[in-house]
C-alpha positions in Angstrom: 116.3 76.6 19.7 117.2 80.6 19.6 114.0 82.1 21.4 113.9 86.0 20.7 111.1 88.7 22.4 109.7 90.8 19.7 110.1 93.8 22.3 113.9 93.2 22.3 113.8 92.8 18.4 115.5 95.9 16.4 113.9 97.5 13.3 116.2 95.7 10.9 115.5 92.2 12.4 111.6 93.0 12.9 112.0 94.0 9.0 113.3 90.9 7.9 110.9 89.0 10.3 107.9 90.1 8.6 109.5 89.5 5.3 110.3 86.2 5.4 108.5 84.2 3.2 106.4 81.1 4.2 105.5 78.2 2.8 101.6 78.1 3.4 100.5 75.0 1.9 103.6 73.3 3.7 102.7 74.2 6.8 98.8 73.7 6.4 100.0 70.0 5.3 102.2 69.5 8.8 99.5 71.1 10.6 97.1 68.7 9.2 98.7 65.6 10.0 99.6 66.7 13.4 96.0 67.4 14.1 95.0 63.8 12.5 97.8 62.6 15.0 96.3 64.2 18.3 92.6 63.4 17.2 93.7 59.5 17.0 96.1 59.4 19.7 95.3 61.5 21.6 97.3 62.7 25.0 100.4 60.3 24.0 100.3 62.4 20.5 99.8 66.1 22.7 102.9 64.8 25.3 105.1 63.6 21.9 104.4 67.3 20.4 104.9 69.0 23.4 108.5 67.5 23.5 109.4 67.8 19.7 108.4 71.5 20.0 108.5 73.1 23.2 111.3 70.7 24.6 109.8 70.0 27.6 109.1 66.1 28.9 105.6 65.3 30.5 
């Protein structure tokens, strides 16, 4: 995963940062099941997200 600091970003790649398009209703639906995840797993559903997207291992 490339992690970039929006301080260190130049004009050009802040410009085609903000216009990227997104894919709302996409992401509302991943969102939602993530948060039906958590709500009946609980911590084992926090620690498995925590891994899958910040790459760090409770």
């Amino acid at each position: 995963m490339m992690i970039k600091r929006l301080s260190e970003l130049s004009d050009a790649e802040m410009g085609r940062l903000l216009r990227r398009e997104v894919d709302l209703e996409k992401a509302m639906d991943v969102a939602k099941k993530i948060l039906a995840d958590v709500r009946e797993k609980g911590d084992a559903a926090l620690i498995k997200y925590t891994k899958k997207f910040d790459g760090v291992e409770l």
